[in-house]
C-alpha positions in Angstrom: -84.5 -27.0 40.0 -86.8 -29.7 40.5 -89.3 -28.9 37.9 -89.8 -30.4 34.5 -91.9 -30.9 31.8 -93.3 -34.2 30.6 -95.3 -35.7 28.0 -98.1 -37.5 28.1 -97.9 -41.5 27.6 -100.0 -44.3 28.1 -97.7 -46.7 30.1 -97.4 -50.7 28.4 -96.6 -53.5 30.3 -93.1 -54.3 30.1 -91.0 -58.0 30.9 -89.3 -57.3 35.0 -86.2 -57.9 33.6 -86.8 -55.3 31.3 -88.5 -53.1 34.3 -84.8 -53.6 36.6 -83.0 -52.8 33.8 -84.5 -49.7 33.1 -85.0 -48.5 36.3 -81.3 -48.6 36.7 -81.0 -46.2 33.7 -84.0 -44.0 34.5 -82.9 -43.2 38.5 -79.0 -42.8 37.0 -80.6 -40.0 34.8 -82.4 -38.3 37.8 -78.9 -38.3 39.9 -76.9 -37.2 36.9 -78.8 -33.9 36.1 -79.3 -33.1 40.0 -75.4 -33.3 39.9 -74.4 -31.1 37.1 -77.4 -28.5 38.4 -76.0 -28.4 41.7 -72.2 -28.1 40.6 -72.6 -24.7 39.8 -73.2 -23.4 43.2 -69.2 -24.5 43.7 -68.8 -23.0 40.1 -70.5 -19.4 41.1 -67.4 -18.4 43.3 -63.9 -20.1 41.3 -65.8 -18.2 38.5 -66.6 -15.0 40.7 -62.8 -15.1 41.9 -60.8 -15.5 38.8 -62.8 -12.7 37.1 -63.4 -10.5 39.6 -67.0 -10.4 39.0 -69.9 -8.9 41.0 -72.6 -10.6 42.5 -74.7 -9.5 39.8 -72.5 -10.7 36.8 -71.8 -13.7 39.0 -75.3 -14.7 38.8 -75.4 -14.9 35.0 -73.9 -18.3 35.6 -77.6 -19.3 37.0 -79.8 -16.9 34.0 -77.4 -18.9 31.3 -77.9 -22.2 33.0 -82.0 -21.9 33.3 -82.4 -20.0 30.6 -81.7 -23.1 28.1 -85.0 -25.2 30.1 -87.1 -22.0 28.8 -85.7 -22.2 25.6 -85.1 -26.1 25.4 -87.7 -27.4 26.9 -90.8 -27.7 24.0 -88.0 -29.1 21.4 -86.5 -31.6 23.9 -90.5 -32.7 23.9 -91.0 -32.5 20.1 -87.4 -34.5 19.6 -89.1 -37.7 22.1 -92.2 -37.7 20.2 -89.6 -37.8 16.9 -87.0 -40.3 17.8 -88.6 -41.8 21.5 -87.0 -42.0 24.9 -84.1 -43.9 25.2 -82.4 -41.8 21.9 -83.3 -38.3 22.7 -82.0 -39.1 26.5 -78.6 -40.5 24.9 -78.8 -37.1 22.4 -79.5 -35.1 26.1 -76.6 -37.0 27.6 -74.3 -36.0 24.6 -74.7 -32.8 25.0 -74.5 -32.4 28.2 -70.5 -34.1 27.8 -70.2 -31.7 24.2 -71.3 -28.5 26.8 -68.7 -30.4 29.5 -65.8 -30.2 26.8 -66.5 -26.9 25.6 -65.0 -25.6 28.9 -61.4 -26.6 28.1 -61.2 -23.3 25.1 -63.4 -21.5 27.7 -60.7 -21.5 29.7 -57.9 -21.4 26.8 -59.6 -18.2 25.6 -59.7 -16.9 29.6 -63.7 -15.3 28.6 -66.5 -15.6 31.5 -68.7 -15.1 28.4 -67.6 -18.1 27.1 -67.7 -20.0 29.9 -71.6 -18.7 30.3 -71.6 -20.3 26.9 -71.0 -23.6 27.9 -73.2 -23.8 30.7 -75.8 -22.8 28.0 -75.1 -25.8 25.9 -74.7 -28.1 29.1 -77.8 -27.0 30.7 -79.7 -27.8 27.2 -78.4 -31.5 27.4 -79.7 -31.7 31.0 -83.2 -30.3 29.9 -83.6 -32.7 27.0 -83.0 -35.5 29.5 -85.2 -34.0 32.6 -88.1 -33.6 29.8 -87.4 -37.6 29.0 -86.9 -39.2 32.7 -90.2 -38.1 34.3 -92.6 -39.5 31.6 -90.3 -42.6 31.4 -90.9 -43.7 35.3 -94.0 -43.7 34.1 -93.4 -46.5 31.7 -92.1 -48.8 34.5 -94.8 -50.0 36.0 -98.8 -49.6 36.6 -100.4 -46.3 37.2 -101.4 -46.7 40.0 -98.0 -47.0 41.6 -97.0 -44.0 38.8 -97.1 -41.5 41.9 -94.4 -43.8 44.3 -91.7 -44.3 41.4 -91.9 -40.4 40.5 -91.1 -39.7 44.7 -88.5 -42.5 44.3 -86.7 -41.2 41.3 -86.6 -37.8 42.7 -85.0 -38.9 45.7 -81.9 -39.9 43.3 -82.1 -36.1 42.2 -81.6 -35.1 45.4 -79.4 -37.0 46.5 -77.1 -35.8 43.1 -77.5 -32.3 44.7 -76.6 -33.0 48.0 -73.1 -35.1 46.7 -72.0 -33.1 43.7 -71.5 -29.9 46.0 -69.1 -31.4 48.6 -67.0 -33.3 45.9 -66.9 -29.9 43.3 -65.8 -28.6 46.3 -62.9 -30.5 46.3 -62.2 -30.2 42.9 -62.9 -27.4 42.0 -62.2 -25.0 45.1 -59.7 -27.0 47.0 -57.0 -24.9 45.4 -58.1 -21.6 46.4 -57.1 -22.7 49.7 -53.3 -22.6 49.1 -52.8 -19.4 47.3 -53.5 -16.0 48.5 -54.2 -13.7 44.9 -53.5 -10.6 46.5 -50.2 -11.1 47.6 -48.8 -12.2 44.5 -47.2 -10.1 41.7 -48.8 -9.7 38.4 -46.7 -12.1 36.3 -47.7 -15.0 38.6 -51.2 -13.4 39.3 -51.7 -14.5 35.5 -50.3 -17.9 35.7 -51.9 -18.6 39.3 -55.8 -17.2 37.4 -54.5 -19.3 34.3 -54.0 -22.3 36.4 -56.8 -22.1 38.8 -59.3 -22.1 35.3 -57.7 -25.2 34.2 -59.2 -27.1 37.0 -62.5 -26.2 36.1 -61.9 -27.7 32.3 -60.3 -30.6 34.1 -63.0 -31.7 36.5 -65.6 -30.4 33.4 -63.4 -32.9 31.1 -63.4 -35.6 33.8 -67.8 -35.1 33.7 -67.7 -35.5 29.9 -66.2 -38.7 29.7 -68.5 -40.0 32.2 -71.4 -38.4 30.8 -70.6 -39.9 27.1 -70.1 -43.3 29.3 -73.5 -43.5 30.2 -75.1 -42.3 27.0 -73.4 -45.3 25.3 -74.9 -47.5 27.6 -78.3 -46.0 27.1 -78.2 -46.0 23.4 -77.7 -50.2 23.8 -80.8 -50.1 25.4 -83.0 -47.7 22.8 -85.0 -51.1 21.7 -86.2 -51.7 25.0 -89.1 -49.8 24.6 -91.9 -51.3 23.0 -92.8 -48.8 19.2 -96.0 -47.6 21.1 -94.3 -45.3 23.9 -93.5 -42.9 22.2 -95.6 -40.0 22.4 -98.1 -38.6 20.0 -96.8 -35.7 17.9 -99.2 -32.2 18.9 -98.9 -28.9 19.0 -97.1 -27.6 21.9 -98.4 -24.4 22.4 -101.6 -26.5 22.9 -100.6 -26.9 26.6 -100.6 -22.8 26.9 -104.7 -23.5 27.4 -103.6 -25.4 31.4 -103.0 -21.7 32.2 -106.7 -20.7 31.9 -107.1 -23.4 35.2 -106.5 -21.1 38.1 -105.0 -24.2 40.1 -102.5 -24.6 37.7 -101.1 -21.5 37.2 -101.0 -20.7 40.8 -99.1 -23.6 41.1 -96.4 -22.9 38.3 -96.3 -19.2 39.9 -95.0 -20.6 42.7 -93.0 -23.3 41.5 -91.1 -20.9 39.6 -90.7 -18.4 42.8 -90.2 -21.5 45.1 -86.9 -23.2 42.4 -85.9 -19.5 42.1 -85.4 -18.7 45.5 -83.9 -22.2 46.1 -81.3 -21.9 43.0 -80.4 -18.4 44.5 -79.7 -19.0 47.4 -77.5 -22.0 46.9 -75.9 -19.9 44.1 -74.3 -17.2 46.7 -74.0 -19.4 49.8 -70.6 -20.5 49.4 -69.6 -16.6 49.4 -71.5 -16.4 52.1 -70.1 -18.6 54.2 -66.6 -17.4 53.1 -67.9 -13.5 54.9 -65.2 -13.1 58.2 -69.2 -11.7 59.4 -70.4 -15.0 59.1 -68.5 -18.1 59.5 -65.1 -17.2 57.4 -64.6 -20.4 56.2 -61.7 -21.1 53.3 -63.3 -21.7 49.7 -63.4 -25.6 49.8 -64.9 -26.0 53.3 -67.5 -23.4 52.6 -68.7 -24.8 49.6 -68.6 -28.7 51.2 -71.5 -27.0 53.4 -73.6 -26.5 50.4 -74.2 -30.2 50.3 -75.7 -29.5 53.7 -78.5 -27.1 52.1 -79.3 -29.6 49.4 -79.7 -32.0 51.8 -81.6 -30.9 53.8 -83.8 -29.1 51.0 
């Protein structure tokens, strides 16, 4: 979850007021994303519930969501070299809230497919800006204090995953609590499944105007950059040539294990807190204890 690719810049000196400023900006990006990747460990089980799914089609949720950083990732890094920072993070964050909306006719056409879909085009804004934050702590300051404001920023990521968990929770499985499914009869089954999906588009909807919130405030501050940081234009396939260093691609092997058995885990913990064999916890108080495992992580 953690990992991301950056660009290469050669870091100006920049005014302090400018430095504050952006900062602000840069560590609201980190928390932002670790949010939205987090929320779908309280998304995994509504999701699991209202269509009956298995664990394995259940876990599509996660394949659709991380799928779009495989896919995403080398155009996010051609679009900063195009347009710089400060846009292609205010393009990220608008289409993270256009991926946000698309969950309201998600749940008016009552398809998991098409929820996957939505996460696809969420999870593509959140790459875009994850490619654009890490190389722009870099701008903030001196290198040799470079290795301090990436620790710091990251600490804003986590603390997005620990928070987003507990208060989806709330949102989004607190109504679980009230009504037992298998005691109603089918005519109110429908209406209960129909209702229970519209809080998903309404906390989703809720995220998307908060989302296109902050992007307008990072578009005001697009000329805050000096011309020169934005990175030169290559070929990205270049970068293909780090895997012939066996320290490198040792350490993306496990990085990608490492994020994958961290994203997996969190993604079926709320279940499994929920198991009478375990602690049988209702819906909401299990998934507040995911905020636990993120932060703790």
């Amino acid at each position: 979850m953690h990992g991301t690719i950056t660009t290469e810049v050669q870091a100006p000196t920049l005014a302090d007021s400018k430095v504050q400023r952006l900062s602000f900006f840069v560590f609201s990006l980190f928390f932002i994303f670790g949010s939205i990747t987090s929320l779908n460990d309280v998304l995994i089980p509504k999701l699991k519930h209202l269509f009956s799914l298995s664990y394995a089609e259940a876990m599509l949720v996660q394949s659709s969501f991380f799928l779009a950083y495989f896919i995403v990732s080398i155009p996010a890094g051609l679009l900063i070299a195009r347009i710089g920072y400060l846009r292609a993070a205010t393009v990220g964050l608008l289409t993270m809230a256009a991926g946000s909306l698309l969950f309201i006719p998600a749940t008016q056409v009552g398809m998991f497919v098409a929820f996957l879909g939505a996460l696809f085009v969420l999870a593509s804004g959140v790459t875009i800006v994850q490619v654009v934050a890490n190389p722009l702590v870099l701008l903030l300051g001196c290198s040799s204090t470079a290795h301090s404001r990436v620790t710091f920023a990251h600490a804003f990521n986590s603390l997005g995953t620990t928070v987003a968990p507990y208060l989806g929770a709330i949102l989004i499985l607190g109504t679980l609590n009230d009504v037992d499914p298998s005691v109603l009869p089918a005519s109110a089954l429908t209406a209960f499944l129909a209702q229970e999906a519209k809080v998903i588009s309404n906390t989703y909807a809720g995220i998307a105007l908060a989302l296109f919130v902050v992007a307008v405030m990072v578009w005001q501050q697009r000329k805050q950059l000096p011309a020169n940081t934005r990175p030169e234009r290559s070929n990205p396939l270049a970068a293909l040539s780090l895997l012939k260093r066996p320290r490198f691609s040792l350490g993306a092997a496990c990085l990608f294990f490492y994020v994958g058995a961290e994203v997996a885990i969190g993604s079926v913990l709320t279940n499994f807190l929920m198991q009478t064999s375990t602690f049988g916890f209702d819906p909401e108080t299990a998934g507040k204890h995911v905020a636990f495992y993120w932060g703790v992580d």
